[in-house]
MIDRENKE-351248 format. One record per residue (C-alpha): residue in one letter; x, y, z. Coordinates in steps of 0.05 Angstrom, whole numbers. Layout:
<recs>
<rec><balo>A</balo><px>X</px><py>Y</py><pz>Z</pz></rec>
...
</recs>
This chain:
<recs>
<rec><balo>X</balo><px>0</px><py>0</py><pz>0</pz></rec>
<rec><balo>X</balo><px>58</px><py>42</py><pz>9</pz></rec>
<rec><balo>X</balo><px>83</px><py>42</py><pz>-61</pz></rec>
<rec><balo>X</balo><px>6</px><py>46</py><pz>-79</pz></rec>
<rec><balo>X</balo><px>11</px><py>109</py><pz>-43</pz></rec>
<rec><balo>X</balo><px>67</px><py>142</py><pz>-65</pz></rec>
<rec><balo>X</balo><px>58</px><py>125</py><pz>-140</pz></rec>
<rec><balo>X</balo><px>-6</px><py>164</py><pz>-128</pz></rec>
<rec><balo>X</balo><px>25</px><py>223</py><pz>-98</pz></rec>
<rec><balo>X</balo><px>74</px><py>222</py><pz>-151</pz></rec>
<rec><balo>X</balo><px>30</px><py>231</py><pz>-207</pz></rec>
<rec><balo>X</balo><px>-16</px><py>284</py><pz>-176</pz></rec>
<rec><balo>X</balo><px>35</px><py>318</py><pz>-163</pz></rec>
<rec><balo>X</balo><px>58</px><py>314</py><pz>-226</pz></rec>
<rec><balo>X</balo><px>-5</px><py>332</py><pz>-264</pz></rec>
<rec><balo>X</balo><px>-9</px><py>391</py><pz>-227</pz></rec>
<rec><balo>X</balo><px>52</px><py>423</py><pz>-248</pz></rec>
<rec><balo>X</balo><px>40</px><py>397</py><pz>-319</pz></rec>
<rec><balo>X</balo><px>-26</px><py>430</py><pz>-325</pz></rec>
<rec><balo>X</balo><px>3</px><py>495</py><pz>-287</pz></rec>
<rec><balo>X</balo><px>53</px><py>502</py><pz>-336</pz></rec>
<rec><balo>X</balo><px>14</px><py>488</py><pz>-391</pz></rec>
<rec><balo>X</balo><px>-34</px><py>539</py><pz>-374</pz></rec>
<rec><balo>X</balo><px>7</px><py>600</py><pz>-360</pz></rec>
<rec><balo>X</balo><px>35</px><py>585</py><pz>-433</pz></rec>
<rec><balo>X</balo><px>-43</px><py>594</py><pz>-451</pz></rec>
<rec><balo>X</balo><px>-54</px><py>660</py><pz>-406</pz></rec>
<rec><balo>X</balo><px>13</px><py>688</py><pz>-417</pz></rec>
<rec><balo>X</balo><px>45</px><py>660</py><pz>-483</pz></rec>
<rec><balo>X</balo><px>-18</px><py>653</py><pz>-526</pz></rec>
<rec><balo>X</balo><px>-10</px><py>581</py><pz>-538</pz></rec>
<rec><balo>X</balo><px>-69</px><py>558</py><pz>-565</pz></rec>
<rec><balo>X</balo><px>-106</px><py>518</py><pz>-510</pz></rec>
<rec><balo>X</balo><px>-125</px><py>462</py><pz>-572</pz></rec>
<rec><balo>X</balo><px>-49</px><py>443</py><pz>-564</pz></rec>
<rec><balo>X</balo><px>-34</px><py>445</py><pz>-485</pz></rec>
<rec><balo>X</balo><px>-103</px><py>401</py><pz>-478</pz></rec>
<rec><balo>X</balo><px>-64</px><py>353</py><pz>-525</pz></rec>
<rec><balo>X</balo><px>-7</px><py>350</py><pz>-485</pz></rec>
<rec><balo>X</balo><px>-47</px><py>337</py><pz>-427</pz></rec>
<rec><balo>X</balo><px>-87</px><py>285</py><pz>-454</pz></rec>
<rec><balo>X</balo><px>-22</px><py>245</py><pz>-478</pz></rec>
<rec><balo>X</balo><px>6</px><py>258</py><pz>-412</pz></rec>
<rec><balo>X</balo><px>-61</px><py>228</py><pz>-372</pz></rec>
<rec><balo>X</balo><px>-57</px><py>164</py><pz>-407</pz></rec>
<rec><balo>X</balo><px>22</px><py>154</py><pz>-419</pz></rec>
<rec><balo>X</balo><px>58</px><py>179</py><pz>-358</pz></rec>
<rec><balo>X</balo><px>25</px><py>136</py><pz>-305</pz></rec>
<rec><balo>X</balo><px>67</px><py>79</py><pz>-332</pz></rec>
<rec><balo>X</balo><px>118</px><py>110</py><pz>-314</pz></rec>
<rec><balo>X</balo><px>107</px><py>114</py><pz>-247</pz></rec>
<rec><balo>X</balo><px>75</px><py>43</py><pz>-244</pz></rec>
<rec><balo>X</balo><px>149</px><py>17</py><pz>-267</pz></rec>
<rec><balo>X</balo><px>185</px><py>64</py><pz>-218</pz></rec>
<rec><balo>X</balo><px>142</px><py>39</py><pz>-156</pz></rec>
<rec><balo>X</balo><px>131</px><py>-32</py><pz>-185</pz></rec>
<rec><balo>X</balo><px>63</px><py>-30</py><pz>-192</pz></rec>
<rec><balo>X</balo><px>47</px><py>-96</py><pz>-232</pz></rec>
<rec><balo>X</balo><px>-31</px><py>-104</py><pz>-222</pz></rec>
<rec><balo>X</balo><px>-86</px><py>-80</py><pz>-278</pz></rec>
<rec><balo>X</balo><px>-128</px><py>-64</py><pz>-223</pz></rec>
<rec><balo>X</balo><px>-77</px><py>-27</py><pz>-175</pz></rec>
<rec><balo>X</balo><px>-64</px><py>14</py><pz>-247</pz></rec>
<rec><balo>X</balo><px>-130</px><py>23</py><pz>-262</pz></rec>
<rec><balo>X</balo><px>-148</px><py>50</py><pz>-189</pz></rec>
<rec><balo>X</balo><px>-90</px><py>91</py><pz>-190</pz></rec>
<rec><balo>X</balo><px>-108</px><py>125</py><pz>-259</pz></rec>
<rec><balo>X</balo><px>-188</px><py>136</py><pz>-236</pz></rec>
<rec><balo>X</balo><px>-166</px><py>162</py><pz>-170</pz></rec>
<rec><balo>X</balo><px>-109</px><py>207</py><pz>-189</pz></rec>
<rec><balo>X</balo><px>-152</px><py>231</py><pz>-252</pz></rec>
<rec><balo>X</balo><px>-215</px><py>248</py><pz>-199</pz></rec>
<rec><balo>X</balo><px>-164</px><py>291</py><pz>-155</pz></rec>
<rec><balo>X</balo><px>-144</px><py>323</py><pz>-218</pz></rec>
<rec><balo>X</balo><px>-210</px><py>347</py><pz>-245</pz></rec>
<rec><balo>X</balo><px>-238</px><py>362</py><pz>-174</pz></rec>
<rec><balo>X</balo><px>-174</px><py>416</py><pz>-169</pz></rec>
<rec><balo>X</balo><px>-205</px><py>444</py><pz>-228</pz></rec>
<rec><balo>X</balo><px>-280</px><py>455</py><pz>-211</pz></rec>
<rec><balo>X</balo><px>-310</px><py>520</py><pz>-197</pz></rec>
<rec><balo>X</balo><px>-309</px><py>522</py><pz>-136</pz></rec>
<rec><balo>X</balo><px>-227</px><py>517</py><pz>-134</pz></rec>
<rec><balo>X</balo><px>-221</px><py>558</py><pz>-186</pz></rec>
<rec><balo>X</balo><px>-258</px><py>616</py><pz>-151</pz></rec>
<rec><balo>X</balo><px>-207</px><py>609</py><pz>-86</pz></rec>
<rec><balo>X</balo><px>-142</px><py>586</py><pz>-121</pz></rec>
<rec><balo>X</balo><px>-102</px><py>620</py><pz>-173</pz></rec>
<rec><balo>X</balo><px>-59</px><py>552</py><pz>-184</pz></rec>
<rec><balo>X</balo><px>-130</px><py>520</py><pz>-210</pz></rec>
<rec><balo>X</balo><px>-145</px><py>566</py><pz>-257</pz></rec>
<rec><balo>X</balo><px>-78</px><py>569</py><pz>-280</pz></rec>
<rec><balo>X</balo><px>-99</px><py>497</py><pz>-292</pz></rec>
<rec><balo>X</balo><px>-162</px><py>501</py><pz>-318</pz></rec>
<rec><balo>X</balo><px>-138</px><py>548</py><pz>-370</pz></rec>
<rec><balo>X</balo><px>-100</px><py>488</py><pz>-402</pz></rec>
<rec><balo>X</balo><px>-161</px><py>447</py><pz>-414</pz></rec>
<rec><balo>X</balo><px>-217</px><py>495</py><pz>-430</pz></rec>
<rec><balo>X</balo><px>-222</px><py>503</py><pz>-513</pz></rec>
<rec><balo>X</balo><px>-265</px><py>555</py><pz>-513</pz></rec>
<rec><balo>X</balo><px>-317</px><py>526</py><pz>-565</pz></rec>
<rec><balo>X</balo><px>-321</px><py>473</py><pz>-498</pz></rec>
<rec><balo>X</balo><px>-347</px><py>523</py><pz>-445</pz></rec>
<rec><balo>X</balo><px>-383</px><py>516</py><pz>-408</pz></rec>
<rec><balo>X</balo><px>-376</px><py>442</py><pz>-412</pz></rec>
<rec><balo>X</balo><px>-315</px><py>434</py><pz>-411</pz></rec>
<rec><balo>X</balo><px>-304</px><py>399</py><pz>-351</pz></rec>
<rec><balo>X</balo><px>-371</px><py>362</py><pz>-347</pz></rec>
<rec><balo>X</balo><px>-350</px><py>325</py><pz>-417</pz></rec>
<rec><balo>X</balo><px>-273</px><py>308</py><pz>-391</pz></rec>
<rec><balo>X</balo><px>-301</px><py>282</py><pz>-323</pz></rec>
<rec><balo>X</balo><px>-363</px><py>233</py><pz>-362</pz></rec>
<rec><balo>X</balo><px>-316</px><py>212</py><pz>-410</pz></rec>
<rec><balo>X</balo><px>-258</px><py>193</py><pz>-364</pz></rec>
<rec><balo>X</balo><px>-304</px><py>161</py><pz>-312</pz></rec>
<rec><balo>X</balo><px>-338</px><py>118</py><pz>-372</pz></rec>
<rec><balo>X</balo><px>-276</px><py>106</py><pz>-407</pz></rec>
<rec><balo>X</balo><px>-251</px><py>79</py><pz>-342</pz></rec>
<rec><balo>X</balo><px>-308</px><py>29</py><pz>-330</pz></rec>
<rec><balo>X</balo><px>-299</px><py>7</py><pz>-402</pz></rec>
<rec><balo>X</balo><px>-231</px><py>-15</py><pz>-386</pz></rec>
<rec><balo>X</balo><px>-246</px><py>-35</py><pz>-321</pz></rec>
<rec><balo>X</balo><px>-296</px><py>-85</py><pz>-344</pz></rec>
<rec><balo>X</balo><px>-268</px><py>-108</py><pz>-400</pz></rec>
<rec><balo>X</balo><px>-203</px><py>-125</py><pz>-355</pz></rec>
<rec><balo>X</balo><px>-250</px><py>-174</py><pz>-310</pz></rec>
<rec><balo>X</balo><px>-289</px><py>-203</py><pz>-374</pz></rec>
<rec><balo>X</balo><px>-217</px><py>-216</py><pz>-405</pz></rec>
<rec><balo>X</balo><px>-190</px><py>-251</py><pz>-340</pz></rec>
<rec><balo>X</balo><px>-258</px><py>-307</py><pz>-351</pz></rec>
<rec><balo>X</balo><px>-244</px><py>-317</py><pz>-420</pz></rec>
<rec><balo>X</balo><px>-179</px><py>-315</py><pz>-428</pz></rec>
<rec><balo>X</balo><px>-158</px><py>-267</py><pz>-467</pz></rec>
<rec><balo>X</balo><px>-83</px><py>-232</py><pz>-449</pz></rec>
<rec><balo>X</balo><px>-96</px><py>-169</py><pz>-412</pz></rec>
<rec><balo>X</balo><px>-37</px><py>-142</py><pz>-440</pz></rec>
<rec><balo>X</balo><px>-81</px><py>-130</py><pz>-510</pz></rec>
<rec><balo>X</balo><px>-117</px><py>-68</py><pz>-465</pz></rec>
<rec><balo>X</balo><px>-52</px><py>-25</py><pz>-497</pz></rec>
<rec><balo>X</balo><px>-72</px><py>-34</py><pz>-569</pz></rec>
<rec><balo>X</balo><px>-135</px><py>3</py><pz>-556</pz></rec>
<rec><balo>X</balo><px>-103</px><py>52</py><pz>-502</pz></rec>
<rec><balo>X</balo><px>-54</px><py>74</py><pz>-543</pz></rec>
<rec><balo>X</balo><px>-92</px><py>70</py><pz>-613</pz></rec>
<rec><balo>X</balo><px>-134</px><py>122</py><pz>-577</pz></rec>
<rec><balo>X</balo><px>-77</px><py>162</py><pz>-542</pz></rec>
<rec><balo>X</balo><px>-41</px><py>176</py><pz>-604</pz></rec>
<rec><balo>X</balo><px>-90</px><py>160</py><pz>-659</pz></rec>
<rec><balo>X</balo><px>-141</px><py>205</py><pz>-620</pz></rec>
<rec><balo>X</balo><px>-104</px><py>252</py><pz>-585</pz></rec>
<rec><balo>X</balo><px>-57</px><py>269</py><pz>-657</pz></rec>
<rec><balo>X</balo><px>-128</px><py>290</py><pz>-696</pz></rec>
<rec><balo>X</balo><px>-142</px><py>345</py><pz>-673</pz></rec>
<rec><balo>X</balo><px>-71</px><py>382</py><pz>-666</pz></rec>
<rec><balo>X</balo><px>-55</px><py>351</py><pz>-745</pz></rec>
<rec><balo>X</balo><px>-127</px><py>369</py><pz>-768</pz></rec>
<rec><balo>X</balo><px>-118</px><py>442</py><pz>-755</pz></rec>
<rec><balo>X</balo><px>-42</px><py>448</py><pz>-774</pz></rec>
<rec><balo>X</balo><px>-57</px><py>401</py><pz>-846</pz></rec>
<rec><balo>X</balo><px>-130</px><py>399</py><pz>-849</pz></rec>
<rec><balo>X</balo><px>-164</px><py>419</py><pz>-914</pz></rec>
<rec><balo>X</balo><px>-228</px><py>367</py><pz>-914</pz></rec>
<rec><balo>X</balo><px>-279</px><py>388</py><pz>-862</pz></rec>
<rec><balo>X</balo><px>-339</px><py>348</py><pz>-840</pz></rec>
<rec><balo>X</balo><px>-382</px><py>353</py><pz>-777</pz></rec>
<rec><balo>X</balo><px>-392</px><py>327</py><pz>-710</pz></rec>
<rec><balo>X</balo><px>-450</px><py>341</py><pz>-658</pz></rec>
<rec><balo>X</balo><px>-432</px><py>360</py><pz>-585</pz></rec>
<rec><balo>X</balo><px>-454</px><py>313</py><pz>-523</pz></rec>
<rec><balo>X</balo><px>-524</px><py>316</py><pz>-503</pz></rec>
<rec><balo>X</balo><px>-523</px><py>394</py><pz>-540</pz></rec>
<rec><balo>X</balo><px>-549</px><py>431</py><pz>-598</pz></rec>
<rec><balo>X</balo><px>-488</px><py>444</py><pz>-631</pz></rec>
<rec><balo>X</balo><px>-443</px><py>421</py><pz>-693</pz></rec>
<rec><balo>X</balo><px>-359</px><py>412</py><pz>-690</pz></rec>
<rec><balo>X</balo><px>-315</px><py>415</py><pz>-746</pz></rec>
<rec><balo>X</balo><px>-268</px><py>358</py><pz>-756</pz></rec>
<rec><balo>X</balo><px>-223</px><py>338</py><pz>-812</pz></rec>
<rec><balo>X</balo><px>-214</px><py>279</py><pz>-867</pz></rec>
<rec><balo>X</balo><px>-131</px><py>294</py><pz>-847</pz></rec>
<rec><balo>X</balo><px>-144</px><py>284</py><pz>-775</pz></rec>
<rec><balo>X</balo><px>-191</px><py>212</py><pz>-781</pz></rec>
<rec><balo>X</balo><px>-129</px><py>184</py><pz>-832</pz></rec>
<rec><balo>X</balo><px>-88</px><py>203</py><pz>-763</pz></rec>
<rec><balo>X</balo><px>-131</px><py>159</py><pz>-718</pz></rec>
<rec><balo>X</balo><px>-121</px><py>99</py><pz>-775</pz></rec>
<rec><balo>X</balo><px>-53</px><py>109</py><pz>-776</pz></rec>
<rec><balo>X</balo><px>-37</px><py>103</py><pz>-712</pz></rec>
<rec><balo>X</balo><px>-83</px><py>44</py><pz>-696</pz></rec>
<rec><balo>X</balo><px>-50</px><py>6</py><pz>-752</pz></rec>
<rec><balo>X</balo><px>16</px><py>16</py><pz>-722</pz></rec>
<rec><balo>X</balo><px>-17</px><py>-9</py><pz>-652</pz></rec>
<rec><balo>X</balo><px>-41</px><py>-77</py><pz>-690</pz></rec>
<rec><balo>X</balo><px>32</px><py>-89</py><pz>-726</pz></rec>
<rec><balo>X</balo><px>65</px><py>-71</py><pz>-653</pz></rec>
<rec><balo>X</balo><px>23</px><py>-122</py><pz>-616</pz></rec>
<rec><balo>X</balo><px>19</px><py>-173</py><pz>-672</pz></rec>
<rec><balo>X</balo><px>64</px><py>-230</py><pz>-628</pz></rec>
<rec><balo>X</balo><px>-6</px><py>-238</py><pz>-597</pz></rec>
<rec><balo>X</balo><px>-33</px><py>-264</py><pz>-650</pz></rec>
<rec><balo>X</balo><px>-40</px><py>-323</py><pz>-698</pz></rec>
<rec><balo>X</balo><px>-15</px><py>-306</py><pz>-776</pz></rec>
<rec><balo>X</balo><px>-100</px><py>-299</py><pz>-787</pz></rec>
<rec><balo>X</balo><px>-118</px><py>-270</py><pz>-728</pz></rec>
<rec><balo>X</balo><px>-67</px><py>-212</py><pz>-751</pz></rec>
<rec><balo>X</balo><px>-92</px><py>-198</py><pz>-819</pz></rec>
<rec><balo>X</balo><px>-157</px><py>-200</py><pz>-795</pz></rec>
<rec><balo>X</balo><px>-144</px><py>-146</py><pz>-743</pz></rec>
<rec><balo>X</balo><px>-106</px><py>-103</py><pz>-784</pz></rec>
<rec><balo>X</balo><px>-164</px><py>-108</py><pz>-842</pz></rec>
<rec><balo>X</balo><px>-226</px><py>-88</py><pz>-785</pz></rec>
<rec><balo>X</balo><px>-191</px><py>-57</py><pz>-728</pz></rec>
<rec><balo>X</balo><px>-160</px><py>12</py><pz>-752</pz></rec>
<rec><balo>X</balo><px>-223</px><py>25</py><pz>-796</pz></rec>
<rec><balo>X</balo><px>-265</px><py>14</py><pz>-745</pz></rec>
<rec><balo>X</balo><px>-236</px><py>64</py><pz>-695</pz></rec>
<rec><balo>X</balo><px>-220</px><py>115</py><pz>-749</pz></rec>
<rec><balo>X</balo><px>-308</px><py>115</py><pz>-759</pz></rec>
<rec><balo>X</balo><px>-319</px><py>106</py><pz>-688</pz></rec>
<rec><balo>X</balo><px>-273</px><py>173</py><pz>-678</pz></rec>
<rec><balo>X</balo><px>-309</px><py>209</py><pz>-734</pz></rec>
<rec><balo>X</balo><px>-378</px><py>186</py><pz>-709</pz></rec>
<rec><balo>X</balo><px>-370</px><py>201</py><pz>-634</pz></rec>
<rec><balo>X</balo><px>-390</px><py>259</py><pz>-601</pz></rec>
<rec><balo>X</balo><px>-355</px><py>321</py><pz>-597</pz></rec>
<rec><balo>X</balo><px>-301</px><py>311</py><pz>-539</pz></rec>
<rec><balo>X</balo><px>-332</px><py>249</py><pz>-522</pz></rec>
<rec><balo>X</balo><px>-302</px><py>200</py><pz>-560</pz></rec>
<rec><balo>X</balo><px>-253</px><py>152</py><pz>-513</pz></rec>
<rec><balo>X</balo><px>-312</px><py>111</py><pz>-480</pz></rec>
<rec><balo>X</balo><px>-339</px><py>89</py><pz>-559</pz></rec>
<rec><balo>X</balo><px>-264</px><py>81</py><pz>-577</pz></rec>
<rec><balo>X</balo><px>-255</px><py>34</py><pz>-519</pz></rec>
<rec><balo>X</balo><px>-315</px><py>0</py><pz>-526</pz></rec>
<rec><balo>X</balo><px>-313</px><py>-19</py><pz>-597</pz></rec>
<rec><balo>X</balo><px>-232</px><py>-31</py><pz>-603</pz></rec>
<rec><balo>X</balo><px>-234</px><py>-75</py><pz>-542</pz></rec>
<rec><balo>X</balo><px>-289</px><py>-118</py><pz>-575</pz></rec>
<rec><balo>X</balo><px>-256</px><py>-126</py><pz>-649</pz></rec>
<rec><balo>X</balo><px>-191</px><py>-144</py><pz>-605</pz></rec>
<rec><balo>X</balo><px>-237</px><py>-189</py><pz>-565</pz></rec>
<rec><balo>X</balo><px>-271</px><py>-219</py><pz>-621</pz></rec>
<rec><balo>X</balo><px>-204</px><py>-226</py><pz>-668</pz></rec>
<rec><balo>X</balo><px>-164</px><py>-259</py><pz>-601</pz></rec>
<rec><balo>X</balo><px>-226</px><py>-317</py><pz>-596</pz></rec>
<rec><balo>X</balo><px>-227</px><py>-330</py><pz>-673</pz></rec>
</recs>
């Protein structure tokens, strides 16, 4: 519990100087807040693993716990009611909140995480009956980290080919790009060819034919800034489904 603990600790503390720092360079550099939410979003998913290997944490579910809890403290720091008391949360709000977001900003990070989470969490328990590795969790986390998290930064520094998006649960249409989507396949094809020791010589092909489409029209389909839980949810079942073939 110790090292449970202090890997915690570690990576709070950590995403609270990230997200300071990324936010003055909104207030006071003009960084555009579409870039620093980026940064922040790679850094949510990647950088707990490094603090897993530095305290030897070795359990999905000690991981998993760690990356709800320390992602709850996280937003919580950033809700109105710190932000009205505490410069160092708005400092950190301010490298989250895309303006076209407001004022959901935070309501849409918090439902997405907390689903996204219980996708994962549930699929880690329904793997452990059937028999599928655990270890196959990554080629959807990181499809979704990179492929995901890439879009929107290349779709507005390449993007010529526009299309639409609504918001979650509001009125209200998103621009996305043709440049960014190619990202998401891109990236999840890489994921399949990384992880392919997993699989049999079939199994492979067949994931590689279904598995970076499917993601790259999940992310297109998916609500506005809510797209991780229907990333999760259908790349965890083509992996599923390949796996058991």
């Amino acid at each position: 519990m110790v090292q449970v603990g202090s890997a915690l600790l570690s990576i709070v503390l950590f995403y609270f100087m990230l997200c300071k720092g990324l936010g003055l360079l909104v207030i006071n550099k003009g960084v555009r807040v579409n870039y620093t939410r980026k940064v922040g979003h790679f850094a949510m998913f990647l950088l707990p693993s490094l603090f897993f290997a530095l305290f030897n944490i070795q359990s999905t579910h000690e991981r998993l716990l760690l990356s709800a809890v320390s992602t709850t403290i996280l937003f919580l720091a950033m809700c109105g009611w710190s932000r009205r008391r505490y410069l160092i949360a708005q400092h950190m709000f301010a490298s989250i909140d895309r303006p076209e977001d407001s004022p959901n900003t935070l309501s849409w990070l918090v439902s997405q995480t907390v689903v996204g989470l219980l996708v994962l969490w549930v699929t880690q328990y329904i793997w452990l009956a059937i028999g599928v590795p655990i270890e196959l969790l990554y080629i959807t986390i990181l499809a979704t980290t990179f492929g995901d998290g890439l879009a929107e930064p290349v779709g507005i520094r390449f993007g010529k080919h526009e299309y639409v998006t609504k918001g979650f649960f509001v009125d209200k249409k998103f621009k996305r790009t043709l440049e960014g989507s190619a990202t998401v396949f891109v990236m999840s094809m890489l994921f399949c060819v990384l992880f392919k020791d997993y699989f049999e010589w079939h199994q492979f092909v067949l994931l590689c034919a279904v598995f970076p489409l499917a993601l790259t029209l999940t992310e297109a389909k998916s609500p506005h800034t809510w797209d991780t839980p229907f990333l999760f949810v259908v790349g965890n079942a083509i992996v599923t489904g390949v796996y058991l073939l």
